[in-house]
ROKE-275489 format. One record per residue (C-alpha): x, y, z. Coordinates in steps of 0.1 Angstrom, whole numbers, padded with zeros to 4 digits, always signed. Each point is the difference from the previous one (the first is absolute). Example, Ala and Ser with C-alpha at 12.3 -4.5 7.8 and 13.67 -1.06 7.14 Angstrom:
residues 2
+0123-0045+0078+0014+0034-0007
***
This chain:
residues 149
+0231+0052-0221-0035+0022+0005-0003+0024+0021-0033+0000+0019-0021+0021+0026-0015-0028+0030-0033+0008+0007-0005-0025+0022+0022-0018+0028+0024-0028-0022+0018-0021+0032+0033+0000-0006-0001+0029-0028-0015+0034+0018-0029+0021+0015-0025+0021-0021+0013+0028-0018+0040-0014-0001+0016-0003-0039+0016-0031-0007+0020-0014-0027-0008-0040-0004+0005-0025-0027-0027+0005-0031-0014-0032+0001-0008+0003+0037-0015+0034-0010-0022-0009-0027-0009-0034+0015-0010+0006+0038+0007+0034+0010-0023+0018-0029-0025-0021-0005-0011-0005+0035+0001+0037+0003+0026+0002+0022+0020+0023-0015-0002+0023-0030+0023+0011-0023+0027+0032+0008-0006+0027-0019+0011+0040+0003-0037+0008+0004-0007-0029+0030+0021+0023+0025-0029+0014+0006-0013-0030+0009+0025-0014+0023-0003+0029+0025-0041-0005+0002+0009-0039+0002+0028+0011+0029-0029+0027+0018-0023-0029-0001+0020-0023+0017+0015+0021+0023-0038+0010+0014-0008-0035+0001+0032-0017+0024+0010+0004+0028+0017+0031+0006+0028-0003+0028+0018-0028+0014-0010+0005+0035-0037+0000-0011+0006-0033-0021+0016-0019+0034-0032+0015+0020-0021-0022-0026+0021-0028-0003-0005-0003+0039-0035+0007+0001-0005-0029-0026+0020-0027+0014-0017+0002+0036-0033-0010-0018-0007-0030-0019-0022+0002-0031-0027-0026-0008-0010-0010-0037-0035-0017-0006+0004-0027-0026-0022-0026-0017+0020-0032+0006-0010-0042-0005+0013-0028+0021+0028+0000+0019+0003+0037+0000+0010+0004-0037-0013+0031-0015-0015+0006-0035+0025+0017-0017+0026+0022+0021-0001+0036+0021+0014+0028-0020+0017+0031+0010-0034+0020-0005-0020-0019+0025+0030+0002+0029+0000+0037-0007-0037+0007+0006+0002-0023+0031+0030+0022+0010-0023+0034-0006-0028-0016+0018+0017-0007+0030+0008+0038+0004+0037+0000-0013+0013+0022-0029-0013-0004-0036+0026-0023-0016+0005-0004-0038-0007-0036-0012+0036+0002-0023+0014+0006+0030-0006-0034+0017+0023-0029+0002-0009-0034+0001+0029-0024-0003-0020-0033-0006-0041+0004-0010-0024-0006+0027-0023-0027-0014-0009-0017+0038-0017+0011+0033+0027+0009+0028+0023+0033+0011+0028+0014-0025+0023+0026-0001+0000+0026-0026+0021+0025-0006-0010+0037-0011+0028+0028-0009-0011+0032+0012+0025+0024-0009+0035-0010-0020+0014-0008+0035-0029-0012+0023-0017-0034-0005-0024-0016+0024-0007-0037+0005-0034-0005+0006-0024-0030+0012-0024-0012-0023-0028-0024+0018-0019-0017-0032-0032-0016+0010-0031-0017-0015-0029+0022-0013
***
């Protein structure tokens, strides 16, 4: 087993800043070499409390302020230009990082892009639903209206 320090969100695994203790392969395979994690050490504590400061400035900070978003954004739909060939099929998919400038352009809350859900990729024109977890408790469902550039 390794014992690593996440220093970015791992689904399933933790938040910035939390040590875990996976498998080795899984360390030195995924985690490590797509810098999502770096190995523990006694000197990285250091590092684990700027890693927890920085997150903690950047989310949401209380649970009644996370369901004030979560309304705000599912009242309004958000609209994604994309360049798209007949029938409506679009070239290539939408990725989390266009739906979350769309989301700041329309006036909401800046949303990270690792914090977007899709559960099947968006590859035609047409309205989706897409989730986006706000705070360890709050998600919203949002509407997502793709249409031709």
């Amino acid at each position: 087993m390794a014992k690593l320090i996440l220093t970015h969100e791992v689904t399933g695994l933790g938040e910035p800043g939390d040590v875990v203790d996976v498998k080795d392969g899984y360390a030195r395979n995924y985690l490590i070499p797509r810098s999502l994690a770096t190995l523990w050490t006694k000197g990285a504590e250091s590092q684990v409390t700027a890693i927890r400061k920085a997150r903690k400035a950047r989310e949401i900070a209380t649970l009644d302020e996370a369901k004030a978003t979560r309304d705000s954004l599912q009242s309004k739909a958000v609209t994604v230009k994309a360049k798209s060939g007949n029938g409506g099929r679009l070239f290539g998919a939408v990725t989390t990082a266009e739906i979350a400038a769309a989301v700041s352009e329309l006036g909401g809350v800046k949303v990270d892009k690792r914090k977007i859900e899709i559960a099947q990729p968006i590859k035609s024109t047409g309205e989706f639903s897409v989730s986006i977890r706000l705070h360890p408790e709050v998600s919203a469902k949002i509407a997502v209206n793709v249409v031709a550039a």
